[in-house]
Structure formats: structure tokens, C-alpha cells
N, CA, C and O atoms as a DFTB+ gen file, in Angstrom:
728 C
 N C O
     1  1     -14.604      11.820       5.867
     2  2     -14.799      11.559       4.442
     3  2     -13.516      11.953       3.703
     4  3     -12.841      12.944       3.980
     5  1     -13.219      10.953       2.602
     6  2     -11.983      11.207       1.752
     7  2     -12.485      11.604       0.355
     8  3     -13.547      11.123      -0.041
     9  1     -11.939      12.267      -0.248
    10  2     -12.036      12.415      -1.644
    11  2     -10.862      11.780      -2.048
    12  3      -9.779      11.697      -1.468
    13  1     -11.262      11.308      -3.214
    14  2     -10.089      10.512      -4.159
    15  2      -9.998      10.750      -5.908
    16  3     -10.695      11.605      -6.454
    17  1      -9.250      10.059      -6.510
    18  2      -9.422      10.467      -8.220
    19  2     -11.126      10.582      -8.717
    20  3     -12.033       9.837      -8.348
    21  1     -11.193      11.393      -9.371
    22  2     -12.662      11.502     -10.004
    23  2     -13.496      12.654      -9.061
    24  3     -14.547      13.134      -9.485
    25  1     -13.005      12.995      -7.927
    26  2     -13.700      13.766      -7.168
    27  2     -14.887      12.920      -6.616
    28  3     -16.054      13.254      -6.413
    29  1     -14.267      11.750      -6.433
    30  2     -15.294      10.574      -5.773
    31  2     -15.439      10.453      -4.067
    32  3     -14.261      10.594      -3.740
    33  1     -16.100      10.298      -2.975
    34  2     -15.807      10.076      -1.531
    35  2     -15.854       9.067      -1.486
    36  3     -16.616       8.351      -2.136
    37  1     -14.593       8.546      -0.259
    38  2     -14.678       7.273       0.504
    39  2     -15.291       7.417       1.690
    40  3     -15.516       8.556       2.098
    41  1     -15.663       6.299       2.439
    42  2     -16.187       6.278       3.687
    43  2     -14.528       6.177       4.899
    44  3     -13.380       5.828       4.623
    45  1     -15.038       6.574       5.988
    46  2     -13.739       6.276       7.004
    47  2     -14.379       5.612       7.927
    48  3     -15.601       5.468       7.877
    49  1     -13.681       5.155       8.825
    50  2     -14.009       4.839      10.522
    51  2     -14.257       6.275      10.991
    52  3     -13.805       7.264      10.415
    53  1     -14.998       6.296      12.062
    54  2     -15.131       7.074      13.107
    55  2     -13.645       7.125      13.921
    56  3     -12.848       6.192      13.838
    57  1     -13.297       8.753      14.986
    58  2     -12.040       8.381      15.055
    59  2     -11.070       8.565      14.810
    60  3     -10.949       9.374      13.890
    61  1      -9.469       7.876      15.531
    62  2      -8.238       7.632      15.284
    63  2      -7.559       6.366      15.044
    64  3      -6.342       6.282      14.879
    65  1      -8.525       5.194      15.024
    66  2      -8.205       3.942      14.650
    67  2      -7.454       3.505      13.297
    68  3      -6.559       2.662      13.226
    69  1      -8.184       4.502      11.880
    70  2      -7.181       4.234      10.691
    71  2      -6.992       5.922      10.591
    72  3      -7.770       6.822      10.905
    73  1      -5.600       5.960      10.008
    74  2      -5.164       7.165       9.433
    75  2      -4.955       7.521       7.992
    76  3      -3.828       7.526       7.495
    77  1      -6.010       7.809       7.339
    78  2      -6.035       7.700       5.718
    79  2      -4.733       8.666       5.262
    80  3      -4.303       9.652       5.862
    81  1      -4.362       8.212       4.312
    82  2      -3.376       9.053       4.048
    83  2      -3.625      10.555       3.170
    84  3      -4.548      10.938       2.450
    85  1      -2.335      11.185       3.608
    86  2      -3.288      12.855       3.272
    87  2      -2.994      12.806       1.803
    88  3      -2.173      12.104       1.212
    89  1      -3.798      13.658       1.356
    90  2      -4.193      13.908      -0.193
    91  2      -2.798      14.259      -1.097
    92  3      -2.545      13.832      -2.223
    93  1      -2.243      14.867      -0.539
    94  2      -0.539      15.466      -0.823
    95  2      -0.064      14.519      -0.789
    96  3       0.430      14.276      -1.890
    97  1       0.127      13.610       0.037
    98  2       0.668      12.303       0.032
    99  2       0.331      11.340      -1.286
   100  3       1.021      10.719      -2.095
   101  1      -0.764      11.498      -1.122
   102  2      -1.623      10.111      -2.138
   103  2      -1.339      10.685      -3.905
   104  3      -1.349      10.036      -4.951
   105  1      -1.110      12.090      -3.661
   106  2      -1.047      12.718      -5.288
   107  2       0.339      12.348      -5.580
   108  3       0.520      11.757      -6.644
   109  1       1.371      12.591      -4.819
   110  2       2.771      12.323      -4.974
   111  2       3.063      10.932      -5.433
   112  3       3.516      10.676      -6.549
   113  1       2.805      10.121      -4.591
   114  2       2.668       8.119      -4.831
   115  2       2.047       8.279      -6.172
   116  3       2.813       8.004      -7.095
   117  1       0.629       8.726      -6.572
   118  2       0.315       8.320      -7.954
   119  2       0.498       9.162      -9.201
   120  3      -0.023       9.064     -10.312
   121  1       1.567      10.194      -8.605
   122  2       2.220      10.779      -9.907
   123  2       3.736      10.061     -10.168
   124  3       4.166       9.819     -11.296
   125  1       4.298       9.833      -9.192
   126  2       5.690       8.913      -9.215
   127  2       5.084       7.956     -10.367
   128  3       5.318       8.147     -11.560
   129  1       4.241       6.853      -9.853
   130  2       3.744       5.901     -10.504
   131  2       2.498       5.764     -11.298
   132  3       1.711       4.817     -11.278
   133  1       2.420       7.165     -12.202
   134  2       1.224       7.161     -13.171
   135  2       1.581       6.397     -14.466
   136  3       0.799       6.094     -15.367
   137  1       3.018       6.121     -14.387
   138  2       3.001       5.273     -15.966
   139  2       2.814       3.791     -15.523
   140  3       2.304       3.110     -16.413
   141  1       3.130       3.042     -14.240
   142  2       2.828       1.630     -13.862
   143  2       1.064       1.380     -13.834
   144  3       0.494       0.310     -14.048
   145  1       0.446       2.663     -13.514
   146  2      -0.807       2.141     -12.615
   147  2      -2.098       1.039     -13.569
   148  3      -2.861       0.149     -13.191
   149  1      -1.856       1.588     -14.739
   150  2      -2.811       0.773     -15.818
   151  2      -2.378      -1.137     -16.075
   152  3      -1.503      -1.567     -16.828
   153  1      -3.066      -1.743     -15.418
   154  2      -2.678      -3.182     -15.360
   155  2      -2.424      -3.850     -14.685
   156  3      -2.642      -5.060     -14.629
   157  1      -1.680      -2.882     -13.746
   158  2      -0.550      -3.411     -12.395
   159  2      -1.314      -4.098     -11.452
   160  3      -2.468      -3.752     -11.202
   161  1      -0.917      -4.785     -11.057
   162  2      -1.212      -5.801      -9.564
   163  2      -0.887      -5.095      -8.480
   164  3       0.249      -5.374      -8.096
   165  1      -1.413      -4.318      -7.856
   166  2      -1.236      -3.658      -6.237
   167  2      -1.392      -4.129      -5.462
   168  3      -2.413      -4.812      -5.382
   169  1      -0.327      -4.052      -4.226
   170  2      -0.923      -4.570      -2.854
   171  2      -0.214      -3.457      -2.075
   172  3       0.811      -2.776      -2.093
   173  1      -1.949      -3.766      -1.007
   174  2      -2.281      -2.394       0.126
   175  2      -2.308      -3.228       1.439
   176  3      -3.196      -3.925       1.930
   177  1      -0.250      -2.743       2.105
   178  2      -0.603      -3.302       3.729
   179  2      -1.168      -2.248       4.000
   180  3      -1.210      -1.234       3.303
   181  1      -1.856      -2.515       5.523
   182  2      -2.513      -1.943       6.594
   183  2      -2.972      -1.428       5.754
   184  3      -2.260      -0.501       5.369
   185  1      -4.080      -1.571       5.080
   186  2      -5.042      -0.665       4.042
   187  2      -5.608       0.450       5.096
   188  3      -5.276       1.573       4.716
   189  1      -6.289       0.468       6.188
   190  2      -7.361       1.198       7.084
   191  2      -8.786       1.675       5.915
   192  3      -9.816       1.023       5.741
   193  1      -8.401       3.007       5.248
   194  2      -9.961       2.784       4.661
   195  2      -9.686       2.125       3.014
   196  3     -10.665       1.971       2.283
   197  1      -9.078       1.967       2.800
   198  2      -8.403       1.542       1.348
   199  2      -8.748       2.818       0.696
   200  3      -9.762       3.082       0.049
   201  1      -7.918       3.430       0.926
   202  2      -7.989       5.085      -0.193
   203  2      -7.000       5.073      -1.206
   204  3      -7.179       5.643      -2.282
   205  1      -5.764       4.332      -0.866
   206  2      -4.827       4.054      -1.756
   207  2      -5.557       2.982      -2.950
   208  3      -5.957       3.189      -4.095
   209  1      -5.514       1.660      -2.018
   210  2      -6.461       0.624      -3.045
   211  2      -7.261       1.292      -4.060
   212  3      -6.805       1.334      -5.203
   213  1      -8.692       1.961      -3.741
   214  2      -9.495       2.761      -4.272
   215  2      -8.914       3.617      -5.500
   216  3      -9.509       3.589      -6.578
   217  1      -7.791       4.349      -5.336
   218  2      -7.376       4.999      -6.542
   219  2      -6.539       4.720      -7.336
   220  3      -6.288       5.231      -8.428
   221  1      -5.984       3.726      -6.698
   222  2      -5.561       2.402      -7.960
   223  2      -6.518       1.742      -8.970
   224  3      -6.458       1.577     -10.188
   225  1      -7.649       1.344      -7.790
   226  2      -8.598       1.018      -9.235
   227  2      -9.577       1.804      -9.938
   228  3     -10.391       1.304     -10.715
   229  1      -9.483       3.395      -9.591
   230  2      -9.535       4.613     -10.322
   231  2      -8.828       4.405     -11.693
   232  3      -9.296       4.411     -12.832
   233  1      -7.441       4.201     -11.196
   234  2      -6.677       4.375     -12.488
   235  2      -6.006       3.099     -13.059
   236  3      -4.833       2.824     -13.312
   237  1      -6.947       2.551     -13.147
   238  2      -6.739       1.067     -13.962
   239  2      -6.130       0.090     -13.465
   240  3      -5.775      -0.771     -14.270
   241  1      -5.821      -0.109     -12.098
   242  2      -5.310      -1.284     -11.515
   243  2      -6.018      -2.631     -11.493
   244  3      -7.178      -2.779     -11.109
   245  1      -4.983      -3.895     -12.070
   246  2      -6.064      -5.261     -12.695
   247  2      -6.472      -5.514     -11.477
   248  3      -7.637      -5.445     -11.085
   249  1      -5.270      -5.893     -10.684
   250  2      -5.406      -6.800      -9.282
   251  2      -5.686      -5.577      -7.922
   252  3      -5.048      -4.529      -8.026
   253  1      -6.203      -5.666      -7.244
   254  2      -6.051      -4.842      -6.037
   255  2      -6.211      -5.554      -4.746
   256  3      -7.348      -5.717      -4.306
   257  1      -5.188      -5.987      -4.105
   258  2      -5.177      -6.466      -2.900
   259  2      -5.122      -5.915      -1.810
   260  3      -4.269      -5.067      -2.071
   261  1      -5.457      -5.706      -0.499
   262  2      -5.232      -5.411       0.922
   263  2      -5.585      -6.130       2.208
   264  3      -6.599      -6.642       2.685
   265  1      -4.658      -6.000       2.474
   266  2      -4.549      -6.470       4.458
   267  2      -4.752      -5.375       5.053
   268  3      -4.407      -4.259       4.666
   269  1      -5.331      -5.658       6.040
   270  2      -5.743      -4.728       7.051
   271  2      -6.262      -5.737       8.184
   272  3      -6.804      -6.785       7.832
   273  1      -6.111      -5.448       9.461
   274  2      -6.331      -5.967      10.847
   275  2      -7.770      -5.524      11.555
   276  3      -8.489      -6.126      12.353
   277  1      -7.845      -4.668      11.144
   278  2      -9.284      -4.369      11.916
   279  2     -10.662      -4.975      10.636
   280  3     -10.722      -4.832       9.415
   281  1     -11.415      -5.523      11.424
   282  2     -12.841      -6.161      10.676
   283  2     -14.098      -4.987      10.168
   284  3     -14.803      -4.905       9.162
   285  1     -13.958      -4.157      11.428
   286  2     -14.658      -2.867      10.820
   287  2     -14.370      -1.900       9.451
   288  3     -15.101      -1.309       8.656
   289  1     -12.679      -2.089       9.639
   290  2     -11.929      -1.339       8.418
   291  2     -11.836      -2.573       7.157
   292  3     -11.257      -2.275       6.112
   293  1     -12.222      -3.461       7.267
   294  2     -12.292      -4.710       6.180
   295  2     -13.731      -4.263       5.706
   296  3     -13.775      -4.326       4.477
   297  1     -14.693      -3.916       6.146
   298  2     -15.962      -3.755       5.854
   299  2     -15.989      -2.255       4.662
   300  3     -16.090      -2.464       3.453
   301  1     -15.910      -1.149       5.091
   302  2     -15.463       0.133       4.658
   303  2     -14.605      -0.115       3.707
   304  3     -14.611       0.771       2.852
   305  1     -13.784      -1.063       3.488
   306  2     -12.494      -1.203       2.281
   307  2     -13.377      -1.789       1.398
   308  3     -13.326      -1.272       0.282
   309  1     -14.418      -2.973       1.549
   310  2     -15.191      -3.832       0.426
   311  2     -16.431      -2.306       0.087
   312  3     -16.893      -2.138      -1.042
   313  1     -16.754      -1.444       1.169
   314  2     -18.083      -0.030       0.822
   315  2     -16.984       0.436       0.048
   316  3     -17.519       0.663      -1.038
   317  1     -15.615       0.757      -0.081
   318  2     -15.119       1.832      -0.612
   319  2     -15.024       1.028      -2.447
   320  3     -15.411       1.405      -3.553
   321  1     -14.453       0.055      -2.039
   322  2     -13.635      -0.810      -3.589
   323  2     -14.848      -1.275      -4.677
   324  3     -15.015      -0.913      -5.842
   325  1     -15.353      -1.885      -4.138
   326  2     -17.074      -2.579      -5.139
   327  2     -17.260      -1.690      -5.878
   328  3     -16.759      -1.805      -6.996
   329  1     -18.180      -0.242      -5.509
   330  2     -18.430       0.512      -6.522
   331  2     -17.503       1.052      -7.484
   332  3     -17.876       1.442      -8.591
   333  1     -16.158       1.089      -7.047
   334  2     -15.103       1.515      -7.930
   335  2     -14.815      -0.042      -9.036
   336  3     -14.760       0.155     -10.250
   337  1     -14.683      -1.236      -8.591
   338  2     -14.754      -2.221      -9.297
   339  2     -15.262      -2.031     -10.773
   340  3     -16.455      -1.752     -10.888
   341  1     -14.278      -2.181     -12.266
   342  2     -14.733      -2.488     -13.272
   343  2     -14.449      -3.941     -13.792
   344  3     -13.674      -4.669     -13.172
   345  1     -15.083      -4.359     -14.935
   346  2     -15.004      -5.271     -15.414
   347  2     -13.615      -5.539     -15.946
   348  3     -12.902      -5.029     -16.810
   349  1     -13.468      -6.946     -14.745
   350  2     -11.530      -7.377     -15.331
   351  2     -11.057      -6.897     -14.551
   352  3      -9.831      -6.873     -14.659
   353  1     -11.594      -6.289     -13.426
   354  2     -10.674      -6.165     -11.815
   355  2     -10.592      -6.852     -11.070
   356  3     -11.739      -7.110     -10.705
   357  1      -9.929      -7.376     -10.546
   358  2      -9.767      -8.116      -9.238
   359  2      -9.525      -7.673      -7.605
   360  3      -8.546      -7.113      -7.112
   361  1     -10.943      -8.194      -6.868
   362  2     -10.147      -7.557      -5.600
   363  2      -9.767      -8.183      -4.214
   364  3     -10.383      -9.248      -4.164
   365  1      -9.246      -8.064      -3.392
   366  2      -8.958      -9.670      -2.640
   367  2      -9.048      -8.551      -1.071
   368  3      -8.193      -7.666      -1.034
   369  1      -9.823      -8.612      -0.143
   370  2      -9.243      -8.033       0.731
   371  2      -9.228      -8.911       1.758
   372  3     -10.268      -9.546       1.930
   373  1      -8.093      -9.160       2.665
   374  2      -7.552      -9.816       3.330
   375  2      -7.510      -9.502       5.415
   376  3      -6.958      -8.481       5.825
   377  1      -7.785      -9.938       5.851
   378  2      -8.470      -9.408       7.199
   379  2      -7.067     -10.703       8.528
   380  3      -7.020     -11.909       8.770
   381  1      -6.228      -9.462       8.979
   382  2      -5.705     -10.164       9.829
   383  2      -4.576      -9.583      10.411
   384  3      -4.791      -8.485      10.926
   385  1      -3.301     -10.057      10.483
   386  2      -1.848      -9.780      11.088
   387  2      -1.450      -9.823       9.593
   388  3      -1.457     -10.681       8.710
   389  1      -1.050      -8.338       9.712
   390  2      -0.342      -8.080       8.069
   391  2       0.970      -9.043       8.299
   392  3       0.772     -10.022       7.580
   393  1       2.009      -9.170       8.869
   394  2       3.292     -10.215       8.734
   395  2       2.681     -11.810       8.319
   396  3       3.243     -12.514       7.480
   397  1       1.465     -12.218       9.047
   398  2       1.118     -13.512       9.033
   399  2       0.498     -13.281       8.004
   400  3       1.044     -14.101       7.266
   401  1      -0.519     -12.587       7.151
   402  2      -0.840     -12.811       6.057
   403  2      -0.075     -12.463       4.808
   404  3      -0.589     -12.658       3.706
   405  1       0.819     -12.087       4.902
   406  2       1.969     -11.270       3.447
   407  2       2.125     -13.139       3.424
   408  3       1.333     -13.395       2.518
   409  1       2.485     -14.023       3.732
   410  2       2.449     -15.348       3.918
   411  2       1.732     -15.765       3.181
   412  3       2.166     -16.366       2.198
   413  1       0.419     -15.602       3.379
   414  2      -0.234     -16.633       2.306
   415  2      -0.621     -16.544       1.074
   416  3      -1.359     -17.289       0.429
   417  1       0.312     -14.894       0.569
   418  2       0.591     -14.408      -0.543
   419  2       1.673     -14.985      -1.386
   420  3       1.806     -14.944      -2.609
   421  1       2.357     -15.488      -0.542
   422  2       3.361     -16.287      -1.543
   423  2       3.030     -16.858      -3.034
   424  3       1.908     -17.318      -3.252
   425  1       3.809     -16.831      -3.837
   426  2       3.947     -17.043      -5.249
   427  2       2.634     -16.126      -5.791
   428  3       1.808     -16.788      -6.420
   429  1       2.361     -14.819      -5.642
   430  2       1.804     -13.739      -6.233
   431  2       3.238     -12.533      -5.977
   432  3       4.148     -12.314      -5.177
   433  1       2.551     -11.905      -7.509
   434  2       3.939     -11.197      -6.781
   435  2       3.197      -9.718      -7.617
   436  3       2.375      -9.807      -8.529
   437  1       3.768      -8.313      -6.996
   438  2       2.857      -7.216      -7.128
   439  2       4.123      -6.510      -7.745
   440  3       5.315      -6.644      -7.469
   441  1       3.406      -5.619      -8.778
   442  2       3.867      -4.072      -9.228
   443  2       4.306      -3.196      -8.453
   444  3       5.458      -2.764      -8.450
   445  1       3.353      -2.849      -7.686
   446  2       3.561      -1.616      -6.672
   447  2       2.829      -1.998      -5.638
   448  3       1.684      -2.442      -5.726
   449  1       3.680      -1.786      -4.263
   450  2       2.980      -2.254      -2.975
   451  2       3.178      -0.624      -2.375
   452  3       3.996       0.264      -2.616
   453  1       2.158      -0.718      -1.606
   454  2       1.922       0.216      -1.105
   455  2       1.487      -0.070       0.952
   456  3       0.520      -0.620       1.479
   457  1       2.803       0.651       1.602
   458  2       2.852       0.369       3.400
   459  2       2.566       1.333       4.027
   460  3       3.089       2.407       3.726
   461  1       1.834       1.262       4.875
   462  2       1.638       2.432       5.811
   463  2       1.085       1.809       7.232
   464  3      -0.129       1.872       7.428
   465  1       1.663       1.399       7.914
   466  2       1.157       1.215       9.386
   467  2       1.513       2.441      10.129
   468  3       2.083       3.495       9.847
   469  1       0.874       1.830      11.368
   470  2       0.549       2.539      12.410
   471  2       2.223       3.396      12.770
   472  3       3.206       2.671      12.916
   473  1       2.373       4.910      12.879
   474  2       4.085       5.144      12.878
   475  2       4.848       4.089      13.845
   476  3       5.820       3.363      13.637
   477  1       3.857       4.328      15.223
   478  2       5.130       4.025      15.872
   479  2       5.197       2.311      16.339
   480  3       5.832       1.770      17.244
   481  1       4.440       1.853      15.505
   482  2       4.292       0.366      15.561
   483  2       5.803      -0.415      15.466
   484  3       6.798       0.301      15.583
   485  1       5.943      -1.554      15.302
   486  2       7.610      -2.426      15.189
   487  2       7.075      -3.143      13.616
   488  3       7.420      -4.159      13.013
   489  1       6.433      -2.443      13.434
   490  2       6.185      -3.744      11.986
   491  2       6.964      -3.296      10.644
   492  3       6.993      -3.989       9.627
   493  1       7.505      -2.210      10.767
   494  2       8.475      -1.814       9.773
   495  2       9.304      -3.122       8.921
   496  3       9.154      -3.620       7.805
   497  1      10.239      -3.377      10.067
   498  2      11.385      -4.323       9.379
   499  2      10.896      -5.628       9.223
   500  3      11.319      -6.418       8.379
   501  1       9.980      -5.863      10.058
   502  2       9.361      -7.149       9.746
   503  2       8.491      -7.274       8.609
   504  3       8.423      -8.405       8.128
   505  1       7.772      -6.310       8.042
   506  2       6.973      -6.144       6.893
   507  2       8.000      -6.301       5.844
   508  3       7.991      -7.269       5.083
   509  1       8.904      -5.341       5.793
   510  2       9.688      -5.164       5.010
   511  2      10.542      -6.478       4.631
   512  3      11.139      -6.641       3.567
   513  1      10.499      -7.121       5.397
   514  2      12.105      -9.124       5.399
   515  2      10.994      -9.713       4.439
   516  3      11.290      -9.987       3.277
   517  1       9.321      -9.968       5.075
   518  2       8.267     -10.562       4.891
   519  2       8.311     -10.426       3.219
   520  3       8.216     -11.390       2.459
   521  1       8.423      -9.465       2.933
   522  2       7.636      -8.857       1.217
   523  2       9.232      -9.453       0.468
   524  3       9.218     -10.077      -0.593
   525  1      10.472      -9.152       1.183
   526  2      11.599      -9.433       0.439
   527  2      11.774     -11.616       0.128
   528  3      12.263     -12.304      -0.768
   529  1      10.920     -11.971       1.701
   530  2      11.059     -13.614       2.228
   531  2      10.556     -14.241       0.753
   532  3      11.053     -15.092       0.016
   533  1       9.331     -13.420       0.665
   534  2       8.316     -14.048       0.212
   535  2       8.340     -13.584      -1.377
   536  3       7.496     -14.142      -2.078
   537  1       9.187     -12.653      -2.009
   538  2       9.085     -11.926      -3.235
   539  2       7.977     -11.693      -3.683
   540  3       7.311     -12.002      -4.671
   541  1       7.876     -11.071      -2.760
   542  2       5.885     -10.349      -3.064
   543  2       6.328      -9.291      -4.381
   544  3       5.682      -9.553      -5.395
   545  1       7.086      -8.409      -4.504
   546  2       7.890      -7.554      -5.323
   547  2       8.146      -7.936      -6.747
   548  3       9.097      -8.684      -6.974
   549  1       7.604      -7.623      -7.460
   550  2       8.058      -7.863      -9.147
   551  2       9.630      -7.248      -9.323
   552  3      10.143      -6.358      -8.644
   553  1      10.120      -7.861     -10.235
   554  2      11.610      -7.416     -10.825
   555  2      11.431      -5.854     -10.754
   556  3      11.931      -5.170      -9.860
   557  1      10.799      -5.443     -11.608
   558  2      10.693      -4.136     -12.112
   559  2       9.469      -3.257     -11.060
   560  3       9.217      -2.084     -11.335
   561  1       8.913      -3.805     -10.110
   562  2       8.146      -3.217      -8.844
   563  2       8.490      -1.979      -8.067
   564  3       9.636      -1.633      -7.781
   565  1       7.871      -1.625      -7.892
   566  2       8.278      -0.240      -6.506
   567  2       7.663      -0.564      -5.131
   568  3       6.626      -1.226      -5.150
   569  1       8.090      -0.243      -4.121
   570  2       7.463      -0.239      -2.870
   571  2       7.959       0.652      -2.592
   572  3       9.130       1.015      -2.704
   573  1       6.341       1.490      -1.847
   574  2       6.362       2.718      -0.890
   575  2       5.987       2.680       0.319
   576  3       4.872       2.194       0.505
   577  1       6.700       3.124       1.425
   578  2       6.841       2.917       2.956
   579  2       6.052       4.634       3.417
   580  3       6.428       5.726       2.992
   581  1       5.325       4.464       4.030
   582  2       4.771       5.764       4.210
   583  2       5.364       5.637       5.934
   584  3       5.381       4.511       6.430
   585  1       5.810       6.788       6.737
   586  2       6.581       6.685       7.664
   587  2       6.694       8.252       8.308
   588  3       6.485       9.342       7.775
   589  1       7.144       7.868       9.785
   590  2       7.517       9.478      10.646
   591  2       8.655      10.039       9.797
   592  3       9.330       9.114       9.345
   593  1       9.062      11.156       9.455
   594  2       9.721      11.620       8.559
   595  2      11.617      11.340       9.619
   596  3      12.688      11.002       9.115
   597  1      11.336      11.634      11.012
   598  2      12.616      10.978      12.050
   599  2      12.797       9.693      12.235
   600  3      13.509       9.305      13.161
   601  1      12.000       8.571      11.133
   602  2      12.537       7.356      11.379
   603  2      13.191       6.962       9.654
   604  3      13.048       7.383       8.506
   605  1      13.799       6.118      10.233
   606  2      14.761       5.529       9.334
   607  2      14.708       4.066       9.081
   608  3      14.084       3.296       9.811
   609  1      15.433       3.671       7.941
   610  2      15.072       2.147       7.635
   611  2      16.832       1.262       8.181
   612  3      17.518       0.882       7.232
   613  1      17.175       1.112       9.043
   614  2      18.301       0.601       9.396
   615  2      18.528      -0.947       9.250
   616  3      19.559      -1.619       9.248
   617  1      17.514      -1.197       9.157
   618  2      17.592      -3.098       8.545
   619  2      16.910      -4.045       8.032
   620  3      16.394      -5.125       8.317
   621  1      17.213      -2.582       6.316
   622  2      16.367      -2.891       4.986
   623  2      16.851      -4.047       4.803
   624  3      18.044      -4.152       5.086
   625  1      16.191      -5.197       4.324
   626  2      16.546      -6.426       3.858
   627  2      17.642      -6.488       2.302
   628  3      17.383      -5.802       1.314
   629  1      18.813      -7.415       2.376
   630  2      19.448      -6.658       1.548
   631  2      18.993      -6.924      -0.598
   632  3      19.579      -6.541      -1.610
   633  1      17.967      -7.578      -0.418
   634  2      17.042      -7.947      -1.475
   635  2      16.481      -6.225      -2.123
   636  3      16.207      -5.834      -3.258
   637  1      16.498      -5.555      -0.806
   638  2      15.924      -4.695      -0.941
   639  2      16.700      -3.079      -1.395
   640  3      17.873      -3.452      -1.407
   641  1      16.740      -1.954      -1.668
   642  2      17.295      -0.774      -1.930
   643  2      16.130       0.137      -1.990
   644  3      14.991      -0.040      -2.423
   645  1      16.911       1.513      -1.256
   646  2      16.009       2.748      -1.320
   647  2      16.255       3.234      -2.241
   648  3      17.427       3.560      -2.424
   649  1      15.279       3.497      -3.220
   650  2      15.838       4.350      -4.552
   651  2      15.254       6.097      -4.241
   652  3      15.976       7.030      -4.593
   653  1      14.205       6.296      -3.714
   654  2      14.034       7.505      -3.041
   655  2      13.561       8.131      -2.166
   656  3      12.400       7.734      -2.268
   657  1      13.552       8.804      -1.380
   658  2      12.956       9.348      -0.448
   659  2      12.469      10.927      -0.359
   660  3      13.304      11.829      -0.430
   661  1      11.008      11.206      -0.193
   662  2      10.811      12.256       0.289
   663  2       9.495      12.815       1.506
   664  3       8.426      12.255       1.747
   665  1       9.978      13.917       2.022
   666  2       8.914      14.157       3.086
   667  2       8.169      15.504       2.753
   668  3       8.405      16.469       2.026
   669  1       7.072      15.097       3.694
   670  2       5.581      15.639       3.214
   671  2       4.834      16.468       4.643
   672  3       3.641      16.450       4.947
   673  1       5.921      17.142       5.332
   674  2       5.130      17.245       6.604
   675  2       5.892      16.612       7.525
   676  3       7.100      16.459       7.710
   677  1       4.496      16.151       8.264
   678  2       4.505      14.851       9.110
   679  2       4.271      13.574       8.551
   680  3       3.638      12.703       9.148
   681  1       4.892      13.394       7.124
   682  2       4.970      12.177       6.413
   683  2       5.990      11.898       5.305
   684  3       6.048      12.465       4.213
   685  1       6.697      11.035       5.721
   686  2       7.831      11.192       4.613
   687  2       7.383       9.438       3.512
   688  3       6.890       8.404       3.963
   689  1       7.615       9.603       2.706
   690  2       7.539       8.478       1.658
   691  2       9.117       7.696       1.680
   692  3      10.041       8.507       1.749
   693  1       9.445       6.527       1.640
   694  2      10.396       6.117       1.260
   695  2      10.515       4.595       0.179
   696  3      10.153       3.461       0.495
   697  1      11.100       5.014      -1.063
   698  2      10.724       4.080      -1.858
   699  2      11.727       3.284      -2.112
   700  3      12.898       3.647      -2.228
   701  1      11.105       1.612      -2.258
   702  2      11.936       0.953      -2.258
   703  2      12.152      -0.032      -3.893
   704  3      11.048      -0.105      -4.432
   705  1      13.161      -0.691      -4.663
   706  2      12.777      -1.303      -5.956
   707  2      14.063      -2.955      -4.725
   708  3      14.504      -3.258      -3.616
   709  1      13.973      -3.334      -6.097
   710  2      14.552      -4.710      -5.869
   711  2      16.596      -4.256      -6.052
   712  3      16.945      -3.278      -6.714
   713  1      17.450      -5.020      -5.460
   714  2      18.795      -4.514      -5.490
   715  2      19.241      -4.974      -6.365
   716  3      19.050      -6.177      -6.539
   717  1      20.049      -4.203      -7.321
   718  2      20.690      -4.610      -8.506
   719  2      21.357      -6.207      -8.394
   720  3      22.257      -6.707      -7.720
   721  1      20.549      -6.633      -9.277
   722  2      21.370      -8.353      -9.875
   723  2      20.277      -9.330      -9.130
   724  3      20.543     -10.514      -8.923
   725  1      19.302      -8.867      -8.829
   726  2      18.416      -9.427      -7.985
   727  2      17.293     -10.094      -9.199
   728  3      16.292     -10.715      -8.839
């Protein structure tokens, strides 16, 4: 069980299949971005239980999107999001190969995206080309890479720039905006 804004619980999987992100983590992301969150269009790769999603639309997020690959964790993301759902939210959750579906996102484009796969997965740079291919990213957008704090981004797309980075543990954040003149 997760707690989230409001002192509300989410449901999880049973397990090591999704890794919700830790609370320290999740407070940091939505204090960086407490002045975007009212309005904003979010999108949640590899959601697992949508805890991120979820406290986006805690705190006023219009749009809330997520991909996620597992069907069990698609189920738990619609138990977690519905009851949080207010009037004039939108929520889209998306069930598949996060690279193949950032695809059929084309011509939507998000505020703040929010990444976290599996650490030691290869989907890093490919997520990352995908969101730059496709300008999933608003002008004025942030993207946050949740990541092993010993890995590194060596072939950020050049659309792309790290504006900051910090670690949390066994979790480092690394944030990304759009590259000047872009």
C-alpha cells in the first residue's frame, strides 16, 4: 500500500513486478513542479501502480496519461485514478511497449512527463529519442528520468538538455527541459 497527497492509499501489485516510487522521491518531483501541476497535461511512462499519475490528479492535473506494459498494473492504475478523477479531468491509460506506444501519442504534447522503468532495462535512450522523435515535450515542459544513481545519460538526444540532477539513495532524479533555440 502507498500513501499519496491527501493522506489517501493506492493499491499495488503483489511482489517485485512494479516498483512504486519512494515517497522522498515523489515529494521532491512535486515540489520542483508545484507551480506547473494545476492544468498541466502529464504523462506517466512505465506508470506500474500510477502513484505519480494519482498525485498529479491530486493536485490539479487536466490531462493524465500512462503507459505501462503489464495488464494487471493497467487494472490497479484505472482502481487507483477513477476515484481521484474530478470533473474536467482527463485520463487515458495506455497498455503496451512504452517505445511503441509514446508513437501513437504523436501530436499531443505534455507539461511534465514523468520516466521510471525498470533500472536496469535498455529503454533509457530509446524512451528518451522517442519523447524528443515525437515532441511529446511542451516548449516550456520538464521531464523527469527516475534512475540508478551510477547510471548516466550518454546519448541524450540533442533536442534534449539536463537542467538538473539529484540523488535520493538508491534513486537519483535527472531532469530534462527542451535545448535552447528549440
Amino acid at each position: 500500500m502507498v500513501r499519496i497527497y491527501g493522506n489517501r492509499s493506492l493499491k499495488t501489485l503483489a511482489g517485485l513486478s512494479t516498483r512504486p516510487t519512494a515517497a522522498r522521491v515523489r515529494e521532491a518531483v512535486f515540489h520542483r513542479w508545484r507551480h506547473q501541476l494545476s492544468g498541466c497535461h502529464w504523462l506517466d511512462l512505465c506508470a506500474g501502480s500510477g502513484s505519480m499519475g494519482a498525485e498529479a490528479l491530486c493536485r490539479d492535473a487536466a490531462i493524465v496519461c500512462g503507459i505501462e506494459q503489464s495488464g494487471k498494473a493497467c487494472q490497479v492504475i484505472r482502481q487507483n485514478w477513477q476515484p481521484l478523477t474530478r470533473s474536467g479531468q482527463q485520463l487515458q491509460i495506455i497498455r503496451g511497449d512504452v517505445v511503441k506506444m509514446i508513437a501513437k501519442l504523436q501530436g499531443q504534447s505534455f507539461d511534465l512527463i514523468y520516466f521510471d522503468p525498470p533500472y536496469g532495462s535498455e529503454l533509457y535512450e530509446s524512451v528518451l529519442g522517442a519523447i524528443a522523435t515525437h515532441q511529446l515535450l511542451k516548449p516550456t515542459g520538464e521531464l523527469a528520468v527516475e534512475h540508478n544513481p551510477k547510471q548516466g545519460f550518454t546519448l541524450t538526444p540533442p533536442t534534449l538538455e539536463v537542467c538538473h540532477t539529484q540523488t535520493y539513495g538508491n534513486t537519483a532524479l535527472t531532469f530534462f527541459q527542451l535545448a535552447c533555440g528549440l
